[in-house]
PDB file with one MODEL, atoms N, CA, C and O in Angstrom:
MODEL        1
ATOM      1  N   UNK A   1     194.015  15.941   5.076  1.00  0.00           N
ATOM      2  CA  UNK A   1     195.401  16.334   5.243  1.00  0.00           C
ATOM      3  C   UNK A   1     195.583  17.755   4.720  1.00  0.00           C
ATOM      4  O   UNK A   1     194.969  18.109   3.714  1.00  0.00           O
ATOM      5  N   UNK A   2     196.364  18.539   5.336  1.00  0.00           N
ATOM      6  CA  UNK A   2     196.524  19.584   5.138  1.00  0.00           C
ATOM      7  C   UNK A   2     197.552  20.123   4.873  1.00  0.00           C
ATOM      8  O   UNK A   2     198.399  19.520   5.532  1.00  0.00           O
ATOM      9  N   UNK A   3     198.335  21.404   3.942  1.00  0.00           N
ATOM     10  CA  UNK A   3     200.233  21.162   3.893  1.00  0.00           C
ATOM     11  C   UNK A   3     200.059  22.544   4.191  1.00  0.00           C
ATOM     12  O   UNK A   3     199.115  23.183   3.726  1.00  0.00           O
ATOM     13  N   UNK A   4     200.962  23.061   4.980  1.00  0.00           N
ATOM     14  CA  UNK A   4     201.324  23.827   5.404  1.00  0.00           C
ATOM     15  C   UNK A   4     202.522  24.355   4.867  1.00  0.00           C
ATOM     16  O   UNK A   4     203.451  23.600   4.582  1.00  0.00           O
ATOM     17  N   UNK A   5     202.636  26.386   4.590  1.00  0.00           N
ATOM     18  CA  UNK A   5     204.052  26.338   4.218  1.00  0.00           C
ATOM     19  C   UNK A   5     204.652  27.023   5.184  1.00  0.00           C
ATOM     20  O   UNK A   5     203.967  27.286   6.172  1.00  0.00           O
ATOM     21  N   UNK A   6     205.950  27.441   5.147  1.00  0.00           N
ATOM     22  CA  UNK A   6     206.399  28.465   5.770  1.00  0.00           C
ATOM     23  C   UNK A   6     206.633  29.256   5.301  1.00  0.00           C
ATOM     24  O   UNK A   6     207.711  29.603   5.785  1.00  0.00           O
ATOM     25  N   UNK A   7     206.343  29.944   4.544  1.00  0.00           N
ATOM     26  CA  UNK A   7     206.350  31.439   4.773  1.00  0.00           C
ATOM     27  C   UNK A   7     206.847  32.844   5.418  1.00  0.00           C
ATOM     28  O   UNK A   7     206.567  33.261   6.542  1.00  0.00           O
ATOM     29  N   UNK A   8     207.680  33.495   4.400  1.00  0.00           N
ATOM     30  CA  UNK A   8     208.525  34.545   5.478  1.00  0.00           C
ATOM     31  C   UNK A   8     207.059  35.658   5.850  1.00  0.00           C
ATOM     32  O   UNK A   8     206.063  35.917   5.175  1.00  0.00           O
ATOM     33  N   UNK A   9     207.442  36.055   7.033  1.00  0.00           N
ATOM     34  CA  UNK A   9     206.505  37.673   6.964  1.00  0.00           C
ATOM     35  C   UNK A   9     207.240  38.454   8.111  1.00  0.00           C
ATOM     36  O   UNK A   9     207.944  38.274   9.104  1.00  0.00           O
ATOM     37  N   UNK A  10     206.576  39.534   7.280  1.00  0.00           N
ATOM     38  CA  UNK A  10     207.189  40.689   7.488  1.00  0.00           C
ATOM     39  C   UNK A  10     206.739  41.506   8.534  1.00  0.00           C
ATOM     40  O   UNK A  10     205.515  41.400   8.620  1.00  0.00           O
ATOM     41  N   UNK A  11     207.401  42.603   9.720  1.00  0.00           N
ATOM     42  CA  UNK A  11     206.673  43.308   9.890  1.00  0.00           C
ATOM     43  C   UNK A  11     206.911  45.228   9.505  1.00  0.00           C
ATOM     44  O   UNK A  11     207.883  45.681   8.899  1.00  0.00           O
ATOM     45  N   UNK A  12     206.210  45.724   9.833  1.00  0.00           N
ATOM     46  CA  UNK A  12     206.197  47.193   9.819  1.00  0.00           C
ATOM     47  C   UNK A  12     207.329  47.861   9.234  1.00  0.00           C
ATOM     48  O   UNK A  12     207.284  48.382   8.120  1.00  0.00           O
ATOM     49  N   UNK A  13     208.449  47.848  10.053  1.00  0.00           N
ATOM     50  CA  UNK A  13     209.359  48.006  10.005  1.00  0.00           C
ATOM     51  C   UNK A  13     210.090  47.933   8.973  1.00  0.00           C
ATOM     52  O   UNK A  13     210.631  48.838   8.338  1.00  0.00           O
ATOM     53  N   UNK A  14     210.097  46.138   8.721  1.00  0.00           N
ATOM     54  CA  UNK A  14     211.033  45.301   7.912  1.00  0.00           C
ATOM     55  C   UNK A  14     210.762  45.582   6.409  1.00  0.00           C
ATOM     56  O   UNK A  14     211.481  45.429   5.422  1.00  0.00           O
ATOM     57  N   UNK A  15     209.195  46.150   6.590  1.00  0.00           N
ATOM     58  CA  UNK A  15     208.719  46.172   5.290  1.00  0.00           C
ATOM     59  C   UNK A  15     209.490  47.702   4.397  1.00  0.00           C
ATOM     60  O   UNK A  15     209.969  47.798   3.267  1.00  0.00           O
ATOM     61  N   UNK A  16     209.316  48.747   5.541  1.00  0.00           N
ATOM     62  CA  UNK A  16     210.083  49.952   5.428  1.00  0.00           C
ATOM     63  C   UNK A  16     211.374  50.032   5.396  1.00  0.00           C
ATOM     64  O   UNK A  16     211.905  51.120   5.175  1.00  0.00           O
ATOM     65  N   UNK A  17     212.077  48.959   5.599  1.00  0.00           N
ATOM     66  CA  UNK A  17     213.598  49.014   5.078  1.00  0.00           C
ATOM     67  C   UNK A  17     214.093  48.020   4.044  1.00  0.00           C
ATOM     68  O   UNK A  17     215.064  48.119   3.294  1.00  0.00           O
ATOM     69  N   UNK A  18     212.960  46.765   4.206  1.00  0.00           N
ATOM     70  CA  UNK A  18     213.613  46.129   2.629  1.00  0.00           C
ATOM     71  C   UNK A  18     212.915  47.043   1.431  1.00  0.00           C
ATOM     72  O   UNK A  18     213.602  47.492   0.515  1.00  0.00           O
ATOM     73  N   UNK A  19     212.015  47.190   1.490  1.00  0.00           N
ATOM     74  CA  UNK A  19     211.028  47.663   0.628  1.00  0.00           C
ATOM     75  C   UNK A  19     211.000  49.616  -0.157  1.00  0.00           C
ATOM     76  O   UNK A  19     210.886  50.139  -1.266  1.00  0.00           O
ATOM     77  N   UNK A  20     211.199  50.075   1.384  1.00  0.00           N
ATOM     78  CA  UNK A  20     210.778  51.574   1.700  1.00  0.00           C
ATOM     79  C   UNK A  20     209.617  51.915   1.067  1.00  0.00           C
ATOM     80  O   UNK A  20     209.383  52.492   0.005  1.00  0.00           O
ATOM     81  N   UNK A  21     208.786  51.342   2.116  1.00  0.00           N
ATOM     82  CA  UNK A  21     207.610  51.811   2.012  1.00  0.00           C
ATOM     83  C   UNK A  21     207.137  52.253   3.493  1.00  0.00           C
ATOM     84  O   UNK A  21     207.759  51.802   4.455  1.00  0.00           O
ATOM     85  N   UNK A  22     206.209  52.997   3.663  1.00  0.00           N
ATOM     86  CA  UNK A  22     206.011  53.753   5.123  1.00  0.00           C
ATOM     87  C   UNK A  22     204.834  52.971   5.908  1.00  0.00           C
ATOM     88  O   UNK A  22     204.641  51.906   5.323  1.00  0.00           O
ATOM     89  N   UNK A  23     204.196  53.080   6.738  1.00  0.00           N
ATOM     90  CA  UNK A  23     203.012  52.136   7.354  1.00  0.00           C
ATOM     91  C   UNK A  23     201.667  52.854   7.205  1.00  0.00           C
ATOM     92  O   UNK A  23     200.553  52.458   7.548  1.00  0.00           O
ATOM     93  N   UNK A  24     202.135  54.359   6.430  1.00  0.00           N
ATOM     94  CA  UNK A  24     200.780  54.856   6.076  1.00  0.00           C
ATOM     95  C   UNK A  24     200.169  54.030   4.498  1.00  0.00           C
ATOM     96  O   UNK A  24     199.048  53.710   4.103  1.00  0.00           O
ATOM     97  N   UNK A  25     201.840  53.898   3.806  1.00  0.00           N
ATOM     98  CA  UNK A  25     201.356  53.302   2.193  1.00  0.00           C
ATOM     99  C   UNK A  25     201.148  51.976   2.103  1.00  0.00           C
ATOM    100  O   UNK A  25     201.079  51.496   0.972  1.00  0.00           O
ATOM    101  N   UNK A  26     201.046  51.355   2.935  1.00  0.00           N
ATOM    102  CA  UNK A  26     201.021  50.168   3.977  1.00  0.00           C
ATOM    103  C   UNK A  26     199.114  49.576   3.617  1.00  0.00           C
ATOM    104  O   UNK A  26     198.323  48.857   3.007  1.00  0.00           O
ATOM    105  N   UNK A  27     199.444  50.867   4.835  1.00  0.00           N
ATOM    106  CA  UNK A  27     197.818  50.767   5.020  1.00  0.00           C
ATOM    107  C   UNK A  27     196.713  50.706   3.853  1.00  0.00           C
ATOM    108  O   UNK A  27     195.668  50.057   3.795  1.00  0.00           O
ATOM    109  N   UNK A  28     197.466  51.856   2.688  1.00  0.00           N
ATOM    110  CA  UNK A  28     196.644  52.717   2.123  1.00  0.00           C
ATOM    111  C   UNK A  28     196.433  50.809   0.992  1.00  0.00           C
ATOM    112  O   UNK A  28     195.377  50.307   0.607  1.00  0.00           O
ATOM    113  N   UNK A  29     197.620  50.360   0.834  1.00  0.00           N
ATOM    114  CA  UNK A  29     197.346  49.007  -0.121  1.00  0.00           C
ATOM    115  C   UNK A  29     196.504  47.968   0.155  1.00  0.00           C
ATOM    116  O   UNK A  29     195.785  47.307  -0.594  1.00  0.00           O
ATOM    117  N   UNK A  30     196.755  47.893   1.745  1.00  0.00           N
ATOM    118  CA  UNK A  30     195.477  47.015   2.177  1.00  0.00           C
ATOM    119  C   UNK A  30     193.919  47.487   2.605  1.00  0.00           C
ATOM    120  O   UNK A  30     193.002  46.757   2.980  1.00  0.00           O
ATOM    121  N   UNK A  31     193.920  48.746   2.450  1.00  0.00           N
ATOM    122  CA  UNK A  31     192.425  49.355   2.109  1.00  0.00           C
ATOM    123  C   UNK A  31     192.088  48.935   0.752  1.00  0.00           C
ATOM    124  O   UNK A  31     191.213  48.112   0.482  1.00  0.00           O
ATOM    125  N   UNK A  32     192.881  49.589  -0.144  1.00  0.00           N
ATOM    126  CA  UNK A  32     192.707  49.144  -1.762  1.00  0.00           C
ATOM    127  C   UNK A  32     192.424  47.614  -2.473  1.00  0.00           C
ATOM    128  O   UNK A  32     192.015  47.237  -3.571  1.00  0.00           O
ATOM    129  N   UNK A  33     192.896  46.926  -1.158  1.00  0.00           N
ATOM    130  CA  UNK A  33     192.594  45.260  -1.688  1.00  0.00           C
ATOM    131  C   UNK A  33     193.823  45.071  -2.249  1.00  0.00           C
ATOM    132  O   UNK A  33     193.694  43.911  -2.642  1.00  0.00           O
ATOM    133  N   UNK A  34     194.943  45.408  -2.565  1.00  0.00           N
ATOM    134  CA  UNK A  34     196.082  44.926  -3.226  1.00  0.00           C
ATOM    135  C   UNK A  34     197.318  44.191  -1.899  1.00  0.00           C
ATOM    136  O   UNK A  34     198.263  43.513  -2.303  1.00  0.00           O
ATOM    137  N   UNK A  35     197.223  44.316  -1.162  1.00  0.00           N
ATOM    138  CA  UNK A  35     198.265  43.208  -0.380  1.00  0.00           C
ATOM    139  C   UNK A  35     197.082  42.974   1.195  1.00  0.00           C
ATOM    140  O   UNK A  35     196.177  43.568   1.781  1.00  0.00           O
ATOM    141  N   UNK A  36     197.714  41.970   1.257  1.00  0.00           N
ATOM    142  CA  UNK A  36     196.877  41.519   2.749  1.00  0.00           C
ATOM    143  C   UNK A  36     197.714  41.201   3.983  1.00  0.00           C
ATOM    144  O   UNK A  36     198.714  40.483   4.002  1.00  0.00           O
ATOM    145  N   UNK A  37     196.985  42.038   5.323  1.00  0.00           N
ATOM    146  CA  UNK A  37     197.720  41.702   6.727  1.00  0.00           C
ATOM    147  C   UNK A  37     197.285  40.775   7.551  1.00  0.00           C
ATOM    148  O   UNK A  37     196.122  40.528   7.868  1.00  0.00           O
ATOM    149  N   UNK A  38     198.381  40.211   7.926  1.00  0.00           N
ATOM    150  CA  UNK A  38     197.597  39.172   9.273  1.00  0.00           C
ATOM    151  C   UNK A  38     198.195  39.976  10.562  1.00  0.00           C
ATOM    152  O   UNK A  38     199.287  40.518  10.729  1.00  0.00           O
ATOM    153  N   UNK A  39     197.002  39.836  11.449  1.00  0.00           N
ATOM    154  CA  UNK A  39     197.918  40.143  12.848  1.00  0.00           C
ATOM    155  C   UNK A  39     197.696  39.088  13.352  1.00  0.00           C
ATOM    156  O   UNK A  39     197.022  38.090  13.096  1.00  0.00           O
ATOM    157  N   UNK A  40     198.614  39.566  14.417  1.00  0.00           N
ATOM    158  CA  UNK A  40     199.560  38.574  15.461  1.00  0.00           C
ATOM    159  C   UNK A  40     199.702  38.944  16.672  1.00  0.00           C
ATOM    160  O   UNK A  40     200.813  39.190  17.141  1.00  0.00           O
ATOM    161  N   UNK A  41     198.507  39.044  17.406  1.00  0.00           N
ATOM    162  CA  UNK A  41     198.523  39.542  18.609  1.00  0.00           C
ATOM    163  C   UNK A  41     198.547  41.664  18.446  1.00  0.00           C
ATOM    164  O   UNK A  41     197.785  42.430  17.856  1.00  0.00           O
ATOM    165  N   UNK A  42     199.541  41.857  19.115  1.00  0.00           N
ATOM    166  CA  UNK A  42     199.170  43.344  18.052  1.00  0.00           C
ATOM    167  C   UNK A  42     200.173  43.597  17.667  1.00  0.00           C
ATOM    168  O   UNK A  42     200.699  44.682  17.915  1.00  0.00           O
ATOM    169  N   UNK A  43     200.842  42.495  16.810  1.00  0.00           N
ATOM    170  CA  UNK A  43     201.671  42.750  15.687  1.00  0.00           C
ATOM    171  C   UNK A  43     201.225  42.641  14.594  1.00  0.00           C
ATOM    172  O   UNK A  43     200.504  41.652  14.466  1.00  0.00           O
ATOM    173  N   UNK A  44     201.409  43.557  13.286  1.00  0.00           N
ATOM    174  CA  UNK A  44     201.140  43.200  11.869  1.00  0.00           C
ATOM    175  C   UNK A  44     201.744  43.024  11.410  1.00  0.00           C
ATOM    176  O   UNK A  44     202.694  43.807  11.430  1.00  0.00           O
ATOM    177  N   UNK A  45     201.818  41.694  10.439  1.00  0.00           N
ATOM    178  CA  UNK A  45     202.557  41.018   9.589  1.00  0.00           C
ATOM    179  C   UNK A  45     201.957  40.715   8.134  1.00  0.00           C
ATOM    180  O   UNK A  45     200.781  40.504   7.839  1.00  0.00           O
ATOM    181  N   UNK A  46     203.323  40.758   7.131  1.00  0.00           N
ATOM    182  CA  UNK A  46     202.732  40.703   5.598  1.00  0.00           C
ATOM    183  C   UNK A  46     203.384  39.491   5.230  1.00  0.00           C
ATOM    184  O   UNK A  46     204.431  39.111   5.755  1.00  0.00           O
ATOM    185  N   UNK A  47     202.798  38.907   4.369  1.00  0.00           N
ATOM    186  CA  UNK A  47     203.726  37.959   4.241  1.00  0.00           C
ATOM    187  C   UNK A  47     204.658  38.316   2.950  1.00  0.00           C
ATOM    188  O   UNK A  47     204.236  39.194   2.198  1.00  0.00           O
ATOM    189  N   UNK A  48     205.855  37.708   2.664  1.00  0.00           N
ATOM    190  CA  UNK A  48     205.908  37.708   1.468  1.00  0.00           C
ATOM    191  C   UNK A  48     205.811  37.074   0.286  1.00  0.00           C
ATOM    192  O   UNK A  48     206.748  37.167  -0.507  1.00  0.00           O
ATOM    193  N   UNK A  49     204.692  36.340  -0.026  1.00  0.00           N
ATOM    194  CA  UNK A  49     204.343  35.837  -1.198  1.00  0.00           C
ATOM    195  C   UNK A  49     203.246  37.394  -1.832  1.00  0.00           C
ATOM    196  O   UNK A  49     202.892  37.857  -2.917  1.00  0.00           O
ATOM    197  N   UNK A  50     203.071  37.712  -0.370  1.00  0.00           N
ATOM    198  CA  UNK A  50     202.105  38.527  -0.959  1.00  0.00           C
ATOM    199  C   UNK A  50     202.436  39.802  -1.585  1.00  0.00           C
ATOM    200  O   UNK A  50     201.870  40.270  -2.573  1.00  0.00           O
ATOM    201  N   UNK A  51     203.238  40.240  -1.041  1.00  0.00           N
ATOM    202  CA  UNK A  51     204.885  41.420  -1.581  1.00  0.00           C
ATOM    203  C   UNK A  51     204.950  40.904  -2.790  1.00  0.00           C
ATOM    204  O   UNK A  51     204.596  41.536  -3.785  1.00  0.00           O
ATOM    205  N   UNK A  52     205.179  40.304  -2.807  1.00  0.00           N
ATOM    206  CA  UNK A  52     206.019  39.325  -4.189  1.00  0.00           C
ATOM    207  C   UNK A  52     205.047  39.349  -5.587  1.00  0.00           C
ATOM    208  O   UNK A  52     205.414  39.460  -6.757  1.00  0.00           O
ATOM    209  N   UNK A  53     203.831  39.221  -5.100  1.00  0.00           N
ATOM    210  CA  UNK A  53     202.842  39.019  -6.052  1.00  0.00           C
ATOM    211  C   UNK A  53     202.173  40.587  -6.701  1.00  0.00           C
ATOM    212  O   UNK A  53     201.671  40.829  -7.799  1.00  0.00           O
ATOM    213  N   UNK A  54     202.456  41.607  -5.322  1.00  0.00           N
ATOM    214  CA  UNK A  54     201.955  43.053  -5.195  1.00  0.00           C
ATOM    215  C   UNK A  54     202.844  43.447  -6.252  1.00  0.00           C
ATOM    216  O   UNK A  54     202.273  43.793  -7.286  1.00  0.00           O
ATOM    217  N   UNK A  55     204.480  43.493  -6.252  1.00  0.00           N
ATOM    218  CA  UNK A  55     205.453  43.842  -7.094  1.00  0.00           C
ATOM    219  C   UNK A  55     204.972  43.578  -8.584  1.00  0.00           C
ATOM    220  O   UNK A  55     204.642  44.262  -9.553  1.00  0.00           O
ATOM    221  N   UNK A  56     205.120  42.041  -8.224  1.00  0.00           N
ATOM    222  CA  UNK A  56     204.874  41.797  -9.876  1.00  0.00           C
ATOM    223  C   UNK A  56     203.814  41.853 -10.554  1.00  0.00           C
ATOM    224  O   UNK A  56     203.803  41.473 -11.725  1.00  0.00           O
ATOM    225  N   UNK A  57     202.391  42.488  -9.749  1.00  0.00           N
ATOM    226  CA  UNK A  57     202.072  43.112 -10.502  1.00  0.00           C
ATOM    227  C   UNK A  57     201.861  44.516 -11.316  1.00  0.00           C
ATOM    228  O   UNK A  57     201.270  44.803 -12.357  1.00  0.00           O
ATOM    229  N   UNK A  58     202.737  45.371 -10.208  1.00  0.00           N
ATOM    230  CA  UNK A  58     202.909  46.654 -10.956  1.00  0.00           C
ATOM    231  C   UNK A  58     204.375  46.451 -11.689  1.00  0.00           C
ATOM    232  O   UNK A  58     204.960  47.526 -11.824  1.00  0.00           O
ATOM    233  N   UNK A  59     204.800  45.775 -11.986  1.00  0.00           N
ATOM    234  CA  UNK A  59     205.841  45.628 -13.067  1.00  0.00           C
ATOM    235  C   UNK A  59     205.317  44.820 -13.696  1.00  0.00           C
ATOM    236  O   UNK A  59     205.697  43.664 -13.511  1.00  0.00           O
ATOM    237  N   UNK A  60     204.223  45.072 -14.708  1.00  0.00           N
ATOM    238  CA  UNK A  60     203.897  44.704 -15.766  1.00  0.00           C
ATOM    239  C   UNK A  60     203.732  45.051 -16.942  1.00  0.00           C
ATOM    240  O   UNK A  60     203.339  44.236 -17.777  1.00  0.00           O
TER     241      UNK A  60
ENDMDL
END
């Protein structure tokens, strides 16, 4: 058995207006290993647990 969640995610965009962050600093975090993308056909999406977890750890 398997549980599944739902999960918000984000894309490009969404990330640059809740967030303001750009799709170059985007990029540059998931080169670095600090947040992870899924695509979706050729959409990219973040989720946000993973936002969530990225934040809190530079507010530490």
């Amino acid at each position: 058995m398997t549980t599944q969640t739902n999960d918000k995610h984000y894309t490009v965009r969404e990330m640059g207006e809740l967030f303001g962050v750009s799709r170059s600093k985007l990029d540059r975090l998931v080169r670095q290993g600090k947040i992870k993308k899924t695509k979706f056909g050729a959409t990219t999406l973040y989720k946000a647990t993973e936002i969530q977890r990225y934040l809190a750890s530079i507010n530490q």
